[in-house]
N, C-alpha and C positions, 0 to 999 in steps of 0.2 A: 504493500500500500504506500511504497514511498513516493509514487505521485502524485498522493493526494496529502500533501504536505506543503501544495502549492496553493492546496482552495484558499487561505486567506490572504495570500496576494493576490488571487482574483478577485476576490470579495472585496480588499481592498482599491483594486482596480476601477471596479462597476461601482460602488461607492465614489470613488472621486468623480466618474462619469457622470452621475444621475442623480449624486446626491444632496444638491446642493435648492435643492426647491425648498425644504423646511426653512435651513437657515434662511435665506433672502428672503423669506415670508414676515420672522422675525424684524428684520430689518428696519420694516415698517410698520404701518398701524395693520392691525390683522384681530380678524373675529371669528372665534369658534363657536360654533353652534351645536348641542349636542343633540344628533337627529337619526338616535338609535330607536326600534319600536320603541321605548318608553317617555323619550322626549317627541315624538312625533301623535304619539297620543294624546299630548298635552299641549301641542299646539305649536311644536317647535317649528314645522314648514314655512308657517305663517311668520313665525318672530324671524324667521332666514329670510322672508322675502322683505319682509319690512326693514331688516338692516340695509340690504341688498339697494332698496329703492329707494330708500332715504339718503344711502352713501352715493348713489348715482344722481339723484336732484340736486344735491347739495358738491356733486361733483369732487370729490373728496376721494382722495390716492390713498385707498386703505381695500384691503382684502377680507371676503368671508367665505369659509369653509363649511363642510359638515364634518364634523366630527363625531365620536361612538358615546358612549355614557359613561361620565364620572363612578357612578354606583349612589347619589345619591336622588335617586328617582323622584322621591316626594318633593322636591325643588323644581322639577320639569314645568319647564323650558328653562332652559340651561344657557349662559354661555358666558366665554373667556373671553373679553378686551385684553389685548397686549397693544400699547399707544407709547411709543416712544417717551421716555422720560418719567413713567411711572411704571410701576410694577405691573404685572400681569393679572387683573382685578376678574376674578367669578361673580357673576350675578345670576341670580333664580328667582325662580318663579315671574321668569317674564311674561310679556303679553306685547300685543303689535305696541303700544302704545308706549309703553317702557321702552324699549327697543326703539322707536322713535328717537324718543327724546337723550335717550344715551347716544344715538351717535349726533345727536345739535347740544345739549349739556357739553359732554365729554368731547368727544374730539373736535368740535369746533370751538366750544367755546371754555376747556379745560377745566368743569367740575367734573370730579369722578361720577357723582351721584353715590354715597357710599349708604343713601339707606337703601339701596337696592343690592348692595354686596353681598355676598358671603364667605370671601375669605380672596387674600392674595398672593402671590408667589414671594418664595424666598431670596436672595439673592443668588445670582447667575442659575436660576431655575425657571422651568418656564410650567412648572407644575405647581396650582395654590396647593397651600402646605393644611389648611383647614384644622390651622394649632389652637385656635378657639374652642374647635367642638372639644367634646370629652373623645368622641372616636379618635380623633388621631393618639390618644395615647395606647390605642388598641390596635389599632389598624397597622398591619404591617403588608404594603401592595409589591408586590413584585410579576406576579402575570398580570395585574390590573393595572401598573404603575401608569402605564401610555393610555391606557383606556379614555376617551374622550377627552385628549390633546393631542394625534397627529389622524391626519387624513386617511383612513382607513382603506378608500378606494388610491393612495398615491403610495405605491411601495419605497417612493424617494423618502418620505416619512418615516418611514421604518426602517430603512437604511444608514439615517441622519442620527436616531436613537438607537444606534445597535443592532438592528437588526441581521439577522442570517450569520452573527458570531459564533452563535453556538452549533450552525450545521457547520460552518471551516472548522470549529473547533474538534467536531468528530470524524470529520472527514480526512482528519490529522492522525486519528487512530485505527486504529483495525477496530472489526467488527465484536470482536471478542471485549475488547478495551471498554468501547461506549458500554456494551451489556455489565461489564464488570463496574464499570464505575455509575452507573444506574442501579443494580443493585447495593452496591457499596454505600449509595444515597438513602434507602428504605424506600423508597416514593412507592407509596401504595396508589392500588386504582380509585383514582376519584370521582366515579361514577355508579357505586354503590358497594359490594363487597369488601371489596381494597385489600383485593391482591397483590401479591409485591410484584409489579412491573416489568422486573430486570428480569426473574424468572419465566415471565411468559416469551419474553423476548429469547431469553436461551432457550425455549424449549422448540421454538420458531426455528430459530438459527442451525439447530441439531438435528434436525429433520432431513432426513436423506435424498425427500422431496426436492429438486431445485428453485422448482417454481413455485413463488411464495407470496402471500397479500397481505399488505398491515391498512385496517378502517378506522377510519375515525368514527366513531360512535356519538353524531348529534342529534338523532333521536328523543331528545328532551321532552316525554310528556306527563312530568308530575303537575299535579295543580299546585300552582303558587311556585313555578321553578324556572328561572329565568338565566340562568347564571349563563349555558352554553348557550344563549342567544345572542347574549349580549358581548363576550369574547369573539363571535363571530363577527355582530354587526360593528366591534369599534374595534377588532384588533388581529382580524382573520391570517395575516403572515404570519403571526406569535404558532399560529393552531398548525400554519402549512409546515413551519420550520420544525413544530416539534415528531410530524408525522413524516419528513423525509428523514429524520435523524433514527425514527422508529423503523422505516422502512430498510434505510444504511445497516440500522443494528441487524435487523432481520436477514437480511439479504435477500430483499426483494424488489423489485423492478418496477412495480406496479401497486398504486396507495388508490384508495376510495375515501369521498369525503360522503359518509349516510347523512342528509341532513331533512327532516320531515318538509315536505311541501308548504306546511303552515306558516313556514321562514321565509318567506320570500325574499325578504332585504339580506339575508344570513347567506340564503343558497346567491342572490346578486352578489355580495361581496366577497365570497370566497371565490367563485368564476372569473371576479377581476382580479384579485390575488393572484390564484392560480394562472392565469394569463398575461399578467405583469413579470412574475415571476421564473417563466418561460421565455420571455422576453430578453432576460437580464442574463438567462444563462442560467439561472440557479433552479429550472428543475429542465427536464429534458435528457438529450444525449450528455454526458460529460458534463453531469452538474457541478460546477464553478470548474469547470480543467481539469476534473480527475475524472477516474475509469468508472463511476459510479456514474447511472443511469435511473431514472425514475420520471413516471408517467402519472400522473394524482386525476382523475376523475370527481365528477360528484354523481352521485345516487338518490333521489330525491323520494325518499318512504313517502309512504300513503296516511301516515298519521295512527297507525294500531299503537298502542301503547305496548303490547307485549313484546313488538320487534326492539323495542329498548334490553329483551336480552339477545344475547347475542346468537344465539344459534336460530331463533326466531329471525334475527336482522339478517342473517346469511341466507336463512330459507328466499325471503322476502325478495334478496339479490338476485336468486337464480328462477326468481318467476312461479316461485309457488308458496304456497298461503305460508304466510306468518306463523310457523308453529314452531314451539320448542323442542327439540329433539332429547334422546338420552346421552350423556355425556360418563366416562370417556366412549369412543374420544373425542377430546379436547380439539376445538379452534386449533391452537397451535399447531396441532399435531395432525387434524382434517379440517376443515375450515372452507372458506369457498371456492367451489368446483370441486372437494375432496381434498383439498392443497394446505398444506399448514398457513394458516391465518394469524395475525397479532390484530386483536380489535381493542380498541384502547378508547377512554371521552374525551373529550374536548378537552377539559382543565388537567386530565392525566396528562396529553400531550403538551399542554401550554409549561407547563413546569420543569422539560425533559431540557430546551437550548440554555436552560437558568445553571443545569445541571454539570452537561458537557462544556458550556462556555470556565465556568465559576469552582465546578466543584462538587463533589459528593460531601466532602465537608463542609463546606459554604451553607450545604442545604441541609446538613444536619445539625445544622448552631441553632435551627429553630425546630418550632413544634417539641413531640413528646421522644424521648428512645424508640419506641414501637411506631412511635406516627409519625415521621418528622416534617419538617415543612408547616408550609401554609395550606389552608383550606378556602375555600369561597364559600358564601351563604348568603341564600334569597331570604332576605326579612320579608315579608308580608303578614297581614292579619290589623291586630286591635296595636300595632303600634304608630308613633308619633312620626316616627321618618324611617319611612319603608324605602327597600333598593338592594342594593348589591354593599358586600363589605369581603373583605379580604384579610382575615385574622390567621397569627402562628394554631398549628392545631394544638388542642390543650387549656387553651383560654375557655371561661367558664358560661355557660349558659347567661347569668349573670348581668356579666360584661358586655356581652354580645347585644342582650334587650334592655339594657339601662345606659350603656356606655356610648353605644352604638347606632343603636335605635331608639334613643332617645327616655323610654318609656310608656308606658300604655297610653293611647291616646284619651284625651278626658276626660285625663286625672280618675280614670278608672281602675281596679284592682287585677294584678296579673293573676290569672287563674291556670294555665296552660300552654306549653310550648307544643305543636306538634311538628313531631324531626325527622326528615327519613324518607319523605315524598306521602304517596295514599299507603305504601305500605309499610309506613316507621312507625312510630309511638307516641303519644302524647303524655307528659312528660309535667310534675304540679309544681308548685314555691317551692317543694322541702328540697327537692336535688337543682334547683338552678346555682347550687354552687360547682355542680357536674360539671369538673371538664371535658368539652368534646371532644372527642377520641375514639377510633372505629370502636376497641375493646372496652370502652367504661361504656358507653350508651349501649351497646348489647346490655350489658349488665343492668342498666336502668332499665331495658324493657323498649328500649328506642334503635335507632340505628343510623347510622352517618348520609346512607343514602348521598342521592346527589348533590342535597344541600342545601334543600328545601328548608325553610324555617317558616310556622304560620303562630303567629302569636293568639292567644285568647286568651279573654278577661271575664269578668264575673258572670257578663248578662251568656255568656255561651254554654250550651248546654251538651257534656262532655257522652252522652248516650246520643245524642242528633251529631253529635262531630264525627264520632265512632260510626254512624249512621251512611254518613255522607261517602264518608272514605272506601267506606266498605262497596255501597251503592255504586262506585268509582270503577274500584279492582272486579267487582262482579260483571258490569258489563264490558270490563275490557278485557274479562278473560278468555283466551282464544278458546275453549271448552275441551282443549285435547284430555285432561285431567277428570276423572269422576270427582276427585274431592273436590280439585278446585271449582270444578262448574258446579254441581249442587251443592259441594258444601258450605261454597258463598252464598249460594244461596237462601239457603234455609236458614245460615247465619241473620241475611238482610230480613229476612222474614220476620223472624224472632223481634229484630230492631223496631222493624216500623211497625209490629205488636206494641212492644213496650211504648216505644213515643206516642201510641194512638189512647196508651193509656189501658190498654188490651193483655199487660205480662202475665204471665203464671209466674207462682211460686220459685219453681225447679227451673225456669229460662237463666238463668244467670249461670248456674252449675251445667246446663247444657249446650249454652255457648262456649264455653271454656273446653268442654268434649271436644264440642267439633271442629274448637281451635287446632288441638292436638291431634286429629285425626286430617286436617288440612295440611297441616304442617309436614306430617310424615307421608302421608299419601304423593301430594304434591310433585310434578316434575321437575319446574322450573322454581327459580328462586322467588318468581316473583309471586307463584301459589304457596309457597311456602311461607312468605310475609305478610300474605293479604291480612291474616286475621291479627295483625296486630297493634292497631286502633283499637279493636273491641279488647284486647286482653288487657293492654296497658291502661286502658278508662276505668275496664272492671278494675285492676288493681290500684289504684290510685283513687277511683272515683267509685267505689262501690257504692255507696251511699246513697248516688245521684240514680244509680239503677234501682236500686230498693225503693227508693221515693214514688218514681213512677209505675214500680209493678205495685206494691206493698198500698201505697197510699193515693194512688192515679194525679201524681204531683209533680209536676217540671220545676224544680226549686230555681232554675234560672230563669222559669219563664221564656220558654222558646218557643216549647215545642205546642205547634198551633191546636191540636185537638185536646191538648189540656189544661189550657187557658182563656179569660176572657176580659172583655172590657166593660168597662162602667163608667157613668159620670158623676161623680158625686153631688148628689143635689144641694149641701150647704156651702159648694163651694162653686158652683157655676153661675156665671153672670148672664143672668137670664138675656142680654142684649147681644149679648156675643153668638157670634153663627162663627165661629172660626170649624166648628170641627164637624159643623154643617155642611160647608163648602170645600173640604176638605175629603170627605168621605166618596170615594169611587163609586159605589152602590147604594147609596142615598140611603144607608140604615139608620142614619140618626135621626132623628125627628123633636120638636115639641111639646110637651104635654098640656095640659090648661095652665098652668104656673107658667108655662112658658119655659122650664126645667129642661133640659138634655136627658133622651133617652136612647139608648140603643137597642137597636132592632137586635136581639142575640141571631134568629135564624138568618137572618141578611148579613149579619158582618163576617166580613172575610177574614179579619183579624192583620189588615195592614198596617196598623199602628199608626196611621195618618192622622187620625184625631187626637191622641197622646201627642204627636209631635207638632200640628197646630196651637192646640189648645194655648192660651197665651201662660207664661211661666207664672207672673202673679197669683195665676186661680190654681194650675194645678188639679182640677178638676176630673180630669182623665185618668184612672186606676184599669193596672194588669192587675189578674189575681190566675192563682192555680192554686187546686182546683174550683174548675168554670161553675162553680155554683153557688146556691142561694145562700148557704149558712156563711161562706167566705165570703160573699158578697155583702151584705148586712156585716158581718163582725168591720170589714174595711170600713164600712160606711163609719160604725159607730167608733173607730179609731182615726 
């Protein structure tokens, strides 16, 4: 391999070629707009074109970009001023109208505008440092670090930042080397399990087979999971670099990018990647000047949840249904067409050029002995600033939802983490001092999954979450499995029993059955975890189950068939029509006093009249359970 002792003077080469569009950007006034799905959701096209228009009428020598997502989503519309003679200023939560006026304030007439801020960069840094929040003392980014500061569609970007260091830097070793110092690292798979990496790679490599395939695995369809969407849509070279480097360990010719059709902007940007990057020499015949050759595809799934495991995503490739097969053998060792396979996720391969560039030790200074590294995690749910975050693995539940995410949205009470995707665990106050770690959250009853985090607080009711989740894994199971097709089932049965207010006694001891007989029965991993939402609520939340079978009582008040609404008559202002006009199905009505009544058989229980209701009166009472003796006792309290 002593040819390829030359790729970083090639890399060096095509960097001086091309890669000078960042910096010149710099130069001058220049504006990032983060227009990844989640800023684009929020309106960011509109804040790009109003920069856009505004910097064109006003005739003004300054540049704006799209750029990918910082990770703090709940600020969307996002973007980065960099104006000559002041720092590099983030403002959120814009709108056309902000946006306006920042580029006639700011670069014409030099106010920064800093109640619109959120944080600015450090010196000779072109990344805000965001040292204000509490997260930065938690946050450690290193595959996120570029994320939504360089042009995601302009490989010059990622070239100007490092880019493709870390494929010269394996391209510098023999095949055996990269596997060796990948395992040497621990980097487990970050895409649910977290298998040691390096190992699947040697077992690829050992294969007598010659002809060999490594996929990247972007198949992401947990609810509430965003994390491979958005390394795609802000940072898709990071994802190309770390799967030729998988492909080089491999010894294989030929890389697939799986990424669901639901992506569209994901599956755009990685086509221009991949095609930039062909461009440049660095994939193709003689990637960067050496004897290594690779050709990367994408593959565009149909959106089955179950092709997220892998022997399902291989079926899916070669044109027949999404099913899981029995294992061994293993991918590695048969895989697609029959041929040893390396399928790896998103964020496993994002972490791989960090590895080969920097270090097996470099990446073992962080996270745990057993885990080391960083992890990603989707906050979503009942918190204050939901998004993407980027923490060492080992940091604590905690940390994560008070540090990070600010806290419950509110000023409400944490009641529940659930971790692990539909088929992790939901997770109460007593362990959020639980560091996360593939091996501790098994043991809590949870599991690391892709990385999914959905917060809940008091009003959510942990038998309707169990409910939900399950309802999820049930109809996404591809039905190869008896256990897993009816055992989900009857599992879901039992649920939306209890929530209708309908348990038996013995349902709670018979879910737990049928857990362990899912569990064992099971082919694939992901029948194998389905039931554990239901185990981990029973074990933490039994109480909430007894409530509703034992006393036909939703103590959070959720769940709709066993609860109801009322208006209190001493405290309704007879003038007021708020939750008159309010109501979808016109159940409320009048009485001779002129008193709020509601129609029980007519309401739907949208809670539209509660949330009218003006707050002075307070008028509007939930109760469970929907009856008369509860309804009098409220009254008379």
């Amino acid at each position: 391999m002593s040819e390829n002792k030359n790729a970083s003077v090639t890399l060096n080469t095509i960097r001086s070629r091309v890669a000078g569009d960042w910096e010149s950007l710099k130069q001058k006034t220049l504006i990032t707009v983060g227009s990844a799905t989640c800023g684009r959701a929020a309106g960011a096209v509109e804040v790009l074109e109003s920069f856009r228009k505004e910097i064109s009428r006003l005739q003004l020598d300054a540049s704006v970009i799209e750029v990918g997502c910082m990770g703090h989503c709940y600020a969307e519309p996002m973007a980065v001023i960099y104006h000559p003679g002041f720092p590099g200023i983030c403002y959120g939560y814009l709108d056309q109208g902000v946006a306006s006026r920042l580029v006639q304030d700011f670069l014409v007439e030099g106010d920064p505008c800093v109640e619109f801020a959120l944080a600015a960069t450090g010196p000779n840094d072109y990344i805000p440092t965001f040292e204000d929040f509490p997260r930065g003392t938690v946050e450690q980014k290193h595959v996120m670090k570029h994320c939504g500061f360089i042009d995601p569609e302009n490989i010059d970007h990622y070239l100007a930042v490092g880019g493709y260091q870390g494929l010269a830097a394996a391209l510098s070793m023999s095949p055996d080397q990269v596997i060796a110092e990948v395992k040497s690292s621990g980097l487990r798979g970050r895409g649910g399990a977290g298998f040691p990496t390096g190992n699947k790679w040697e077992l690829c490599g050992k294969a007598p087979e010659k002809t060999r395939y490594v996929i990247c695995n972007a198949d992401e369809g947990d609810p509430g999971a965003f994390m491979d969407r958005t390394l795609l849509e802000s940072n898709p070279h990071l994802v190309v670099e770390g799967l030729a480097i998988a492909a080089y360990a491999a010894g294989a010719s030929k890389a697939y990018f799986y990424i669901r059709a639901e992506y569209p902007l994901a599956v755009k940007r990685v086509a221009k990647a991949l095609e930039q990057a062909a461009q440049c020499g660095i994939l193709g015949q003689s990637v960067l000047g050496t004897d290594f050759s690779l050709e990367i595809e994408i593959f565009q799934g149909s959106g089955a949840f179950v092709c997220g495991e892998e022997t399902a995503l291989i079926a899916s490739m070669e044109g027949r249904p999404g099913l899981p097969r029995h294992r061994p053998p293993f991918p590695s060792e048969s895989g697609l067409n029959g041929k040893p396979t390396v399928i790896d996720n998103v964020k496993t391969l994002s972490h791989v050029p960090f590895i080969t560039q920097k270090g097996s030790q470099w990446f073992r200074s962080m996270g745990t002995p057993g885990s080391p590294g960083t992890a990603i995690f989707a906050l979503a749910g009942k918190l204050v600033n939901t998004g993407l975050t980027e923490v060492p693995i080992g940091t604590t539940l905690s940390r994560i939802i008070y540090d990070v995410g600010s806290g419950i949205a509110g000023n409400q009470t944490f009641k529940a983490v659930q971790i692990g995707g539909p088929s992790g665990g939901c997770l109460p106050k007593e362990v959020l001092d639980t560091p996360i770690d593939y091996d501790t959250l098994t043991r809590a009853g949870a599991m690391m999954g892709s990385g999914g985090m959905v917060v809940l607080d008091e009003h959510d009711c942990m038998v309707e979450i169990a409910r939900f989740f399950l309802d999820f894994t049930q109809k996404e199971s591809c039905g190869k499995c008896t256990f897993c097709r009816l055992g989900t089932k009857h599992m879901l049965g039992i649920l939306e029993r209890i929530t209708k207010g309908q348990g038996k006694p013995d349902d709670i001891d018979l879910l737990l059955e049928l857990a362990e007989d899912i569990k064992a029965g099971s082919l694939c991993g992901l029948g194998k975890t389905a039931p554990n939402p239901v185990v981990s609520t029973i074990k933490y939340f039994r109480h909430e189950y007894e409530a509703h079978i034992n006393e036909k009582r939703c103590p959070s008040l959720m769940c709709k068939d066993l609860i109801a609404y009322y208006i209190l008559p001493h405290k309704c202002e007879r003038s007021c029509d708020a939750c008159v006009g309010s109501c979808p199905v016109e159940a409320i009505y009048s009485d001779e006093d002129r008193i709020k009544v509601i129609n029980q058989e007519k309401c739907v229980k949208c809670d539209s009249c509660m949330v009218a209701c003006p707050p002075q009166y307070k008028a509007v009472v939930k109760v469970s359970p929907p009856d008369e003796v509860v309804r009098k006792e409220k009254v008379e309290q």
